[in-house]
N, C-alpha and C positions, 0 to 999 in steps of 0.2 A: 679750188677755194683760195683766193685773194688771203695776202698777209696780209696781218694787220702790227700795227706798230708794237703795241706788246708783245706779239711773236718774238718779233726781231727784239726787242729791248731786254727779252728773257735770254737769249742766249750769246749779248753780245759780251756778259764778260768771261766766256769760256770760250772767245774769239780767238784768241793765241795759244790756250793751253791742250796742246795735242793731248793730254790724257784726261780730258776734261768730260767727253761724254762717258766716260769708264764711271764717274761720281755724280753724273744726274739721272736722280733717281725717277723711274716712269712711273707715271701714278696707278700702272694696272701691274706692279713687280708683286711678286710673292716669291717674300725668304724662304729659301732651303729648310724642309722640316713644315712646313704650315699647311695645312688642307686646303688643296683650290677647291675652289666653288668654280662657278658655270664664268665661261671664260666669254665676252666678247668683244669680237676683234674692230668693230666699229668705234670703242675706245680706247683703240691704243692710241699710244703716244708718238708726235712726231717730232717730237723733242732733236731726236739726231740727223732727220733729213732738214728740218730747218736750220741745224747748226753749220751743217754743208753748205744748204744755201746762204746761209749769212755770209761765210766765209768766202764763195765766191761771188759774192755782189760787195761784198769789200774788197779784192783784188778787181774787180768792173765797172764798180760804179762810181759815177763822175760826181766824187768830195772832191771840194780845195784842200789845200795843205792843212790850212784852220780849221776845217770841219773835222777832219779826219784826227789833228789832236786834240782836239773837244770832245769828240765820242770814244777815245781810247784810252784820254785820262778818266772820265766820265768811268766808263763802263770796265774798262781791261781792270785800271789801277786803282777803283774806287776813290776818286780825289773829289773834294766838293766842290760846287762851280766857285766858289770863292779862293780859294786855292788854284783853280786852272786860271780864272781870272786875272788872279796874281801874277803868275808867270809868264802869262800873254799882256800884261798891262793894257788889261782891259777893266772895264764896268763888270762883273756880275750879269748883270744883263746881256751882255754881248757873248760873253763866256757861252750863256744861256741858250741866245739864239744859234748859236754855231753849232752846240750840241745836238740841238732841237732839227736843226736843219739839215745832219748828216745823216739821223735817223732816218730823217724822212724821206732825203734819198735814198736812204738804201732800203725803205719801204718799196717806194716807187719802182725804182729798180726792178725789187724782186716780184713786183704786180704786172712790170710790163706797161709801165706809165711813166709818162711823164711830171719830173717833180713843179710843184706850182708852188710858189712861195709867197702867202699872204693871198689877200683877194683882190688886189689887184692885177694879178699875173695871172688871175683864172681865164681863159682862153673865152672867149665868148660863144654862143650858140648860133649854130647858122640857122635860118629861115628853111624852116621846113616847106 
């Protein structure tokens, strides 16, 4: 099953904190003392195999230096693109697109795809 960008934007700000899958909580847990009910394993949570994965498509996948601190102020440090904007004297928007763009690599990445950025860079279809 293909990520999809919300996967990855769910867990990219417990990207650095090794104790971090110990406090994300699975939506199938039941606290100590509480009566289970009928258990299936079809939804569970894959909360910490995608945190793995994130982690190493951020040591593999091919961010610039600007995308990589767009997504780590963005996501690790919680800063708003106006703020990372600041510091990179950039637009807001640009801030934006870097953010947007490291995501998406490390979507891509983790699909096993090729990142396209924008629609002109979509690869055209060959003649069947």
């Amino acid at each position: 099953m293909p990520y999809q960008r919300a996967d990855v934007e769910r867990v990219l700000p417990y990207l650095f904190d090794d104790e971090a899958a110990y406090g994300i909580k699975a939506e199938v847990y039941v606290e100590d003392g509480m009566p289970k009910g009928y258990s299936d394993p079809s939804k569970g949570n894959s909360v910490f195999a995608s945190l793995a994965d994130v982690r190493r498509a951020w040591r593999q996948a091919d961010l610039s230096l600007v995308e990589r601190q767009a997504v780590f102020m963005r996501y690790v440090l919680d800063d708003e693109l106006q703020t990372i904007a600041g510091l990179h004297d950039v637009k807001a928007s640009t801030a934006m697109r870097r953010h947007e763009r490291g995501v998406g690599k490390l979507t891509a990445w983790l699909n096993g795809e090729q990142y396209v950025d924008g629609y002109d860079s979509v690869p055209e279809q060959e003649a069947a």
